[in-house]
C-alpha positions in Angstrom: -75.6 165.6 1.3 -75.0 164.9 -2.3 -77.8 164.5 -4.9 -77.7 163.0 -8.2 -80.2 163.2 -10.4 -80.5 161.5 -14.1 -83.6 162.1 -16.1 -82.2 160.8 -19.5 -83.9 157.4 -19.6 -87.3 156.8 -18.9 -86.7 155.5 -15.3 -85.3 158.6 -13.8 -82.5 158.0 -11.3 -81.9 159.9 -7.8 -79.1 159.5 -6.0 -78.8 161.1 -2.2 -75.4 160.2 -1.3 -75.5 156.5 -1.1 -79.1 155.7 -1.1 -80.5 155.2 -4.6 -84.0 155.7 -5.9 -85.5 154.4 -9.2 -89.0 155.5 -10.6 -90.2 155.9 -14.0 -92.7 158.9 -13.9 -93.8 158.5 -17.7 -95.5 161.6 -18.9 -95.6 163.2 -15.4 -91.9 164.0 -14.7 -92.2 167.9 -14.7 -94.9 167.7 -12.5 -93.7 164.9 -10.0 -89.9 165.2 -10.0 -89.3 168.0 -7.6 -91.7 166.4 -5.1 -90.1 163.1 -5.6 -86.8 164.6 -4.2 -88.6 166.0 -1.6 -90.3 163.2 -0.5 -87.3 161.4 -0.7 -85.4 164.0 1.5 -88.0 163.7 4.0 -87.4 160.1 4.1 -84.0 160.2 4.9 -84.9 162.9 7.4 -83.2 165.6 5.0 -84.4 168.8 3.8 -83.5 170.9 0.6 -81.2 172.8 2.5 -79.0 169.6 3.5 -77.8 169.8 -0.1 -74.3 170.2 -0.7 -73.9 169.6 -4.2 -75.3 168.0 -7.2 -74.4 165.9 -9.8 -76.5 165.6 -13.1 -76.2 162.9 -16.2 -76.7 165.5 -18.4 -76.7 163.7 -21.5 -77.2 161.9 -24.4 -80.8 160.8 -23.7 -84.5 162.0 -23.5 -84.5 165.5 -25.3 -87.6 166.4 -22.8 -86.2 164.2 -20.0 -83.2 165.9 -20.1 -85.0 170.3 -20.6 -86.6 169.1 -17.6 -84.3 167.7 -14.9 -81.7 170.4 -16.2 -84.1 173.0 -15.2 -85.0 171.3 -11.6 -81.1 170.7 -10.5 -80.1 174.6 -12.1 -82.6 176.4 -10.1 -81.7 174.0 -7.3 -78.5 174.9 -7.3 -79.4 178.1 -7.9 -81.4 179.1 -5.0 -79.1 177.0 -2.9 -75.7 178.7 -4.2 -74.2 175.1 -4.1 -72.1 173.8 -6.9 -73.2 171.9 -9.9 -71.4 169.3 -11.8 -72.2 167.2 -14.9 -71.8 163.9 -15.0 -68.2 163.4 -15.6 -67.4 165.5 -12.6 -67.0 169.6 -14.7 -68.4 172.2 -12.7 -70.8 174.2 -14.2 -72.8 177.5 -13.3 -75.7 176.2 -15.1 -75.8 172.3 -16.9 -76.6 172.7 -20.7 -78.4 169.0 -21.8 -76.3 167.3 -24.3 -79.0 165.2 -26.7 -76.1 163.6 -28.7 -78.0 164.6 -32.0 -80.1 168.0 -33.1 -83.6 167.7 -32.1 -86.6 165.9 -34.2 -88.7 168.9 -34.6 -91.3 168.2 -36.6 -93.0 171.3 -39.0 -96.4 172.7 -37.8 -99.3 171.6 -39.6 -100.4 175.2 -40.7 
């Protein structure tokens, strides 16, 4: 099974082969993306493990949208040992995000 994942807009988009799922998780996407695949595994009566490979839209978008599914299809991938691609179809041992621009960090207050 192939997943794609894009976390760059607010409505995060998951792809398992040809079945598509939208949600937008607002502030709670580090907390409730991995159990969004999951749940959406289990729908399809699919485990982790029925991963072959992933795709990810790994930018420009989100700056946090973008930390966080990168970290969630690497250590997929990862612990699976399956391949990883961005989204115009490069292999990658690990995806980078691409933000388009330097991030807005603001200076501390102190």
């Amino acid at each position: 099974m192939k997943l794609y994942l894009d976390t760059s807009a607010p409505e995060t988009i998951l792809k398992l082969d040809s079945q598509e799922y939208r949600y937008n998780f607002d502030n709670d996407l580090a907390e409730k993306l991995l159990a969004f695949i999951r749940d959406k595994l289990q729908e399809n009566n699919k485990t982790f493990q029925d991963i072959t490979e992933i795709k990810f839209m790994s930018g420009p978008g989100s700056f946090t949208g973008l930390r966080i599914g990168a970290t969630v299809v690497n250590t997929i991938a990862h612990e699976l040992n399956i391949p990883l691609y961005d989204h115009f179809g490069k292999k990658h041992p690990i995806i980078l995000p691409a933000y388009g621009k330097n991030a807005n960090i603001s200076k501390p207050r102190k």
